[in-house]
C-alpha angles and dihedrals in degrees: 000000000000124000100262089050097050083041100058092039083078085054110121104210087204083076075079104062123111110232113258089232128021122190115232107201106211115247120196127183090347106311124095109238142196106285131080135184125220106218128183118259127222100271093045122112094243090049091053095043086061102040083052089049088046100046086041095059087039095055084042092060100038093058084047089063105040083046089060089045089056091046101052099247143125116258111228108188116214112255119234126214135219107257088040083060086056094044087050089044095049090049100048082058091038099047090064101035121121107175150293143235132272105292138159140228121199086342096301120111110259112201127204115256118139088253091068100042092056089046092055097047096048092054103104099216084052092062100111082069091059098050093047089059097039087062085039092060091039095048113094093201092064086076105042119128110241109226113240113267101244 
């Protein structure tokens, strides 16, 4: 057995595993605030509910259309709108958030509930916070386990 051998063999495969939550800290106009939102990693249930939902319309729509090719037909895809492109993008974030911390509107507490987060992320003036979950969903790293510190 050579060294390398003898050397991976003390490899644990679960240093590979995505954490099941990551925090995202809000950031607006360039500084990190107060306020941080719990999401669902890959491996979550929730995570998992919506990757199924999504594979299952794709497949859906992929069969529509090879359906159309076999029978001779054009395939039309269905347009979106923009405001159906906001609705899609709200509920990718919404779908894997898990809360937030304590935070006010207008001076009022404003709890979490997936109503208000959807609220929140559909406000137009509130889309940098869209965007910023949307990269934090899509960024690996954001999921990454962190190794314990010795």
């Amino acid at each position: 057995m050579t060294e390398k051998n003898s050397a991976s063999a003390g490899f644990d495969l679960s240093a590979v595993d995505t954490a099941d939550e990551s925090v995202m800290e809000v950031v607006v106009n360039g500084s990190p605030v107060d306020w941080r939102w719990t999401f669902a990693g890959p491996g979550h249930p929730k995570t998992i509910e919506q990757s199924n939902r999504l594979a299952k319309e794709r497949l859906r729509k992929e069969k529509l259309q090879e359906q159309a090719v076999v029978n001779g037909k054009k395939w039309k895809a269905e347009e979106e709108t923009v405001e159906q492109a906001l609705e899609r993008n709200v509920s990718l974030v919404v779908d894997r958030l898990l809360g937030w911390s304590p935070v006010k509107m207008n001076g009022q507490d404003y709890p979490f509930s997936i109503e208000n987060a959807r609220a929140v992320l559909m406000d137009r003036r509130k889309g940098q916070l869209l965007i910023q979950a949307l990269e934090f969903l899509g960024e690996e790293q954001s999921f990454t386990q962190r190794s314990e510190k010795s």
